[in-house]
SEDRENMAR-891349 format. One line per field, with one value per residue: residue number from 1; residue in three letters; x, y, z of N, C-alpha, C in turn. Coordinates in Angstrom, 1 decimal, always signed. Each point is the difference from the previous one (the first is absolute). Layout:
<rs>
resi NUM / ...
resn ALA / ...
n_u X / ...
n_v Y / ...
n_w Z / ...
ca_u X / ...
ca_v Y / ...
ca_w Z / ...
c_u X / ...
c_v Y / ...
c_w Z / ...
</rs>
This chain:
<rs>
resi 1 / 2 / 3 / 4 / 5 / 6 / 7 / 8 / 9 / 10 / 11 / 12 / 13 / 14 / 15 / 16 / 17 / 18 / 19 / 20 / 21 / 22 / 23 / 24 / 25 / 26 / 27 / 28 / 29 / 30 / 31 / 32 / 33 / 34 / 35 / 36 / 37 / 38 / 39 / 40 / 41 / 42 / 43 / 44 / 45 / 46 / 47 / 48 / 49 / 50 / 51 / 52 / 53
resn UNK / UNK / UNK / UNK / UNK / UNK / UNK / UNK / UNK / UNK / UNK / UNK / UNK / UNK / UNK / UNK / UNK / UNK / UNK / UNK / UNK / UNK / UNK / UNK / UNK / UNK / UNK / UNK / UNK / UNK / UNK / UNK / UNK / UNK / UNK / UNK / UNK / UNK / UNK / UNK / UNK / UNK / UNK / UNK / UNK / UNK / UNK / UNK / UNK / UNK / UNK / UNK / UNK
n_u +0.8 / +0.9 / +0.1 / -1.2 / +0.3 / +1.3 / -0.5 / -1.5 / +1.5 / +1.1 / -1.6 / -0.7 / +0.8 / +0.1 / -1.5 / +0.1 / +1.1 / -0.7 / -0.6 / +0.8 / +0.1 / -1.3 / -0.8 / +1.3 / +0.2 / -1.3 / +0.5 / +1.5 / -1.0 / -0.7 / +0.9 / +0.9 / -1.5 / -0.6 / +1.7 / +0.1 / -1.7 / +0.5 / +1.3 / -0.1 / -1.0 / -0.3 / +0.5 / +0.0 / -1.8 / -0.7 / +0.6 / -0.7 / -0.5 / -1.4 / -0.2 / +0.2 / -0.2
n_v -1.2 / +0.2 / -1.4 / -0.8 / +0.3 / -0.9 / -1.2 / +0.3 / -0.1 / -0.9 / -1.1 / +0.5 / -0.2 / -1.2 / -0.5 / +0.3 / -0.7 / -0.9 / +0.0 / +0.3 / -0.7 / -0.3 / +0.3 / -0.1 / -0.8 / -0.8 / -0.4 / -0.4 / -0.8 / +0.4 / -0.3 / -0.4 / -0.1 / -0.3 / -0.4 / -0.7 / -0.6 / +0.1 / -0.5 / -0.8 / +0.2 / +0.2 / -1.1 / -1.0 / +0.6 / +0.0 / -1.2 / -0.4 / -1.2 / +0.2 / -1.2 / -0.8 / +0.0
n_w +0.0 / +0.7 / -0.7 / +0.0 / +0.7 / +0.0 / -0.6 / +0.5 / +1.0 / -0.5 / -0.6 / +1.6 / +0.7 / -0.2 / +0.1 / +1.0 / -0.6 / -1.4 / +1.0 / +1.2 / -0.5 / -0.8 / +1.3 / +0.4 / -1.1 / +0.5 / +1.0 / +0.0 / -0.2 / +1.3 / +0.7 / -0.7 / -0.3 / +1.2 / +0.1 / -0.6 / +0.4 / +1.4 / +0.8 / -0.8 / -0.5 / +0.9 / +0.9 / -1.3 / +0.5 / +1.5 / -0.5 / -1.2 / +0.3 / -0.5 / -0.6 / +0.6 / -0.9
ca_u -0.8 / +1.1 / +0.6 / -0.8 / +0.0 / +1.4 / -0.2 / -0.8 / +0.1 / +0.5 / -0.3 / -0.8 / +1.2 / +0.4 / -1.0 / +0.4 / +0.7 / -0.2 / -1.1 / +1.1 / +0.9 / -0.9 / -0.3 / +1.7 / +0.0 / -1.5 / +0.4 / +1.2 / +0.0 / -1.0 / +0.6 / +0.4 / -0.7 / -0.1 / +0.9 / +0.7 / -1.5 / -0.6 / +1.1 / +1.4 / -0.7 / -0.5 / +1.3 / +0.6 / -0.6 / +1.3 / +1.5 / +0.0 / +0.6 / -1.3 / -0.4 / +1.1 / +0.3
ca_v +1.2 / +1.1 / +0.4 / +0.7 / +1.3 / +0.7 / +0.4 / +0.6 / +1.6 / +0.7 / +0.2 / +1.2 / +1.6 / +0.1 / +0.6 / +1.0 / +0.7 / +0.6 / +1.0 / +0.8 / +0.9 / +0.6 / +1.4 / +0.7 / +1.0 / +1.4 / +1.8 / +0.6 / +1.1 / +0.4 / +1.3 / +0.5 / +0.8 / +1.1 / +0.7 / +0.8 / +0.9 / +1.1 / +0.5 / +0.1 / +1.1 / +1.4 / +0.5 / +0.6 / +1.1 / +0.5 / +0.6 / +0.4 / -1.3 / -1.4 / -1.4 / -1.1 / -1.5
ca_w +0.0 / -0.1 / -1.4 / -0.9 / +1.1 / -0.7 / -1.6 / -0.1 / +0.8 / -1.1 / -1.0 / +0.3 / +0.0 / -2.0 / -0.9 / +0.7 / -0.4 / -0.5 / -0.4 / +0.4 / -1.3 / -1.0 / +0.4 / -0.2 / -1.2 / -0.3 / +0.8 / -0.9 / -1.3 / +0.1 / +0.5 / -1.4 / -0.9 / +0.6 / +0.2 / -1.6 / -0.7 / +0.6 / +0.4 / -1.2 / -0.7 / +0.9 / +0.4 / -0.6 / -0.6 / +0.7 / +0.1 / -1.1 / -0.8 / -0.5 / +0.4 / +0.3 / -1.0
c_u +0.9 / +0.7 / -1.0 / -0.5 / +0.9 / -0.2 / -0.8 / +0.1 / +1.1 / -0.3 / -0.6 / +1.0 / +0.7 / -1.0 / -0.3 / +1.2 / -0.2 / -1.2 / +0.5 / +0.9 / -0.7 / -0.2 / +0.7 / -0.2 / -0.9 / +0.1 / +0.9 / -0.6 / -1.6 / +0.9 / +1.0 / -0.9 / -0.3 / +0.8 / -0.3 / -0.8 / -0.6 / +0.6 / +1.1 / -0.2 / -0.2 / +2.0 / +0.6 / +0.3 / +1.0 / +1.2 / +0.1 / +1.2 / -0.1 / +0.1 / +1.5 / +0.0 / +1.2
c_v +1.3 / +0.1 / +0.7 / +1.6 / +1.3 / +0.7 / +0.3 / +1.6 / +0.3 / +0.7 / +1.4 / +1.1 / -0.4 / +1.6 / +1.7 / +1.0 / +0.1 / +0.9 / +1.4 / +0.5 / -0.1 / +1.0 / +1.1 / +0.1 / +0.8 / +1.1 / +0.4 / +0.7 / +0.6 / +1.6 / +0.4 / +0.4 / +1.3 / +1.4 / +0.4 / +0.6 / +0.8 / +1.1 / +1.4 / +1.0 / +1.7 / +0.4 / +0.5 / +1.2 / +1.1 / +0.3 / +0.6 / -1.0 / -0.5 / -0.8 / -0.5 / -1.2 / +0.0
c_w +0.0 / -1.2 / -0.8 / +0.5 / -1.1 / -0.8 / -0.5 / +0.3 / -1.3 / -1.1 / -0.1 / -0.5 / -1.9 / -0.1 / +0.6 / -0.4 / -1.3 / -0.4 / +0.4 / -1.4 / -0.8 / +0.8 / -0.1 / -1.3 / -0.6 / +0.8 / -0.9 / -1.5 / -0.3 / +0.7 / -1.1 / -0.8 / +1.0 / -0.2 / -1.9 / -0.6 / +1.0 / +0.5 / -0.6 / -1.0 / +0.6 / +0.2 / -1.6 / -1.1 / +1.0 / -0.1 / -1.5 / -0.7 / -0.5 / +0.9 / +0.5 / -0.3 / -0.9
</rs>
C-alpha cells in the first residue's frame, strides 16, 4: 500500500509541474504582449522614439 502511495504521490507532483510550466509560459507571454502593445507605445511617443521593435 505505501508503494502504491509513492507513486501515486510521484505521478501527482509529474502533472503538477507540468501544468506549472504551461501556466509559466501563458503568463510569460501574456505579459510580453502587455508590455509591447500597451506599454511600449505611450513611452515611446514620450521620449519621441516611436516604437521599440
Amino acid at each position: 500500500m505505501l508503494k502504491e502511495f509513492k507513486e501515486f504521490a510521484v505521478r501527482g507532483n509529474v502533472v503538477d509541474l507540468a501544468v506549472g510550466v504551461i501556466i509559466g509560459g501563458a503568463f510569460g507571454k501574456v505579459v510580453s504582449s502587455v508590455v509591447n502593445d500597451i506599454l511600449m507605445p505611450p513611452i515611446g511617443k514620450l521620449t519621441g522614439r516611436g516604437e521599440f521593435q
